[in-house]
N, C-alpha and C positions, 0 to 999 in steps of 0.2 A: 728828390733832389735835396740837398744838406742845405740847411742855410749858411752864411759867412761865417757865423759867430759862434756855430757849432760844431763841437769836437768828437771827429769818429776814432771808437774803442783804441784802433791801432797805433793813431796818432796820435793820444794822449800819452801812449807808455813810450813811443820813442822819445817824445818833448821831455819828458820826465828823466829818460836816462842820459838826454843830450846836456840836460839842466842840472846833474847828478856825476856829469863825468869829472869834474878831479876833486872830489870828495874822495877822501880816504878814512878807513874806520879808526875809532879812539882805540886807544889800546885798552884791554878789558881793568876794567875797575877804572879807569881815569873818569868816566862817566859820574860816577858814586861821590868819587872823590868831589868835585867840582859840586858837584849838586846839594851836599851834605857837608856840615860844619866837620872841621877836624876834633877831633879829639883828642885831648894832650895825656891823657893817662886812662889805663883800663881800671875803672871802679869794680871793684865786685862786693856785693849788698852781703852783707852780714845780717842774721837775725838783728829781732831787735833785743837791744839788752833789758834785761828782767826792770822795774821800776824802780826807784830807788823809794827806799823806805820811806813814810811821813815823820818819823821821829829826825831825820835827817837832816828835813826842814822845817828849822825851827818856824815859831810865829816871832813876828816882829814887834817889837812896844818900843816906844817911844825913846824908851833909854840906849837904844844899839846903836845910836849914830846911824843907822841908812835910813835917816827920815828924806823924805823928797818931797819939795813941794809942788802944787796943782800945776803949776804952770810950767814945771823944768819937763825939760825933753830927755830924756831916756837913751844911753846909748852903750855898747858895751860888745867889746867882740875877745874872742879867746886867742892866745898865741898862735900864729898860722894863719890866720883868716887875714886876706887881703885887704888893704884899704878902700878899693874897687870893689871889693865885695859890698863892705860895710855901706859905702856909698849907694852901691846899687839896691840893695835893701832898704835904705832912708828916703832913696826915692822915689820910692814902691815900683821899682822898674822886676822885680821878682813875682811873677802871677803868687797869689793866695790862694791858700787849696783847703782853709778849711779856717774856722774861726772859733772861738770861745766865748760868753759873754759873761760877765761874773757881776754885772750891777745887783747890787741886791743883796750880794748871801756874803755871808760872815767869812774871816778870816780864815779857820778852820775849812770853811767846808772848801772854799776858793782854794786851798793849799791840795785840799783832796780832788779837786775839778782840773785844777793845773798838768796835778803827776798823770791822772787820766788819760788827761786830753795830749798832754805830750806824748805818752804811750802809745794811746791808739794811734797817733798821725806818724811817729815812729815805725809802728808796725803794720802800716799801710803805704806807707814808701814815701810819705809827701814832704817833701823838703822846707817851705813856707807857708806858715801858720801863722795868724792874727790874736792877739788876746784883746778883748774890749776889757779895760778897770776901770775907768772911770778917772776924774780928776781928785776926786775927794771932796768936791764942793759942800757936799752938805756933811761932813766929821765935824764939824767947827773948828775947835780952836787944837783938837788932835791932827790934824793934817789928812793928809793922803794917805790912810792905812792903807789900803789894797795896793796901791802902786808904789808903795814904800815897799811892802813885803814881796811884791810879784817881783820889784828889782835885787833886793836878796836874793831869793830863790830863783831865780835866773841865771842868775854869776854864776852858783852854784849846781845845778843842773848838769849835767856831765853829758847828755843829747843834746844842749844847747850851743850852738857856735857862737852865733850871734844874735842880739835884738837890738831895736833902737823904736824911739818914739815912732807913730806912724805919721803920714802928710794929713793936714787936714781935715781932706775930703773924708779919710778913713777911722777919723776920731780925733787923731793930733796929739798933743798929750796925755790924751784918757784911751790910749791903746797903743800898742806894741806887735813890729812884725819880730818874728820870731825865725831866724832860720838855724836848721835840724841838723843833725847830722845823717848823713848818705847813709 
């Protein structure tokens, strides 16, 4: 004998088709559609292009006018780059996929770590990348070398779209997100 609250084989598949009757199917791909963001345009990935030479970027000293000091925030996007972009960059709403940290080493070698490190995150597909420079606190009375010159060489960059200071939590001043070009 069944009990009340138990359902035999036969009569779960009619209750199911009884419960199922004016369901009508999506049309094929409307599924995809709905479930998955739109895309406004087909990208297609181009290598990455060869590095751009170090004699290219020069070093910075004092006399170029791009001095920046500890405490200014960094920002900077190329023609085409949305404001919404830049935005959404400054406020780290773009995952970070890879980081640099250059405390420590000299102007030179930081010029040569830079071209590197954009390369490789170039040629590994990753679109948002972090630079840790530092604020410059302890240059004394020469300023912010490193983040004077990372922001030269940034402008300049030609896989760069855009950077800007990071929040806070992520250095603030003494680092830069960085986004790539596709």
């Amino acid at each position: 004998m069944a009990k009340q609250n138990e359902v035999t084989p036969g009569a779960d598949n009619a209750e199911f088709r009884a419960a199922m009757r004016d369901v009508r199917p999506l049309k094929s791909g409307a599924a995809r559609e709905a479930s998955s963001p739109r895309k406004l345009r087909h990208v297609i990935r181009k290598p990455a292009a060869p590095g751009i030479e170090l004699h290219e970027m020069p070093l910075i000293d004092a006399e170029s006018g791009a001095d920046v000091s500890p405490e200014e925030m960094l920002s900077h996007r190329r023609p085409g780059v949305r404001d919404q972009v830049l935005r959404r960059l400054r406020r780290g709403l773009i995952p970070i996929e890879a980081q640099l940290d250059l405390h420590g080493v000299t102007q030179s070698v930081a010029r040569s770590l830079t071209v590197q490190f954009i390369d490789s995150a170039r040629a590994g597909g990753l679109r948002c990348v972090r630079i840790i420079h530092g604020k410059g606190m302890r240059s004394g009375s020469r300023g912010a070398i490193l983040k004077s010159a990372l922001n030269g060489w940034l402008r300049r960059h030609p896989d760069v779209l855009a950077f800007t200071s990071a929040r806070p939590i992520d250095g603030g001043a003494g680092a830069a997100y960085l986004l790539l070009r596709a």
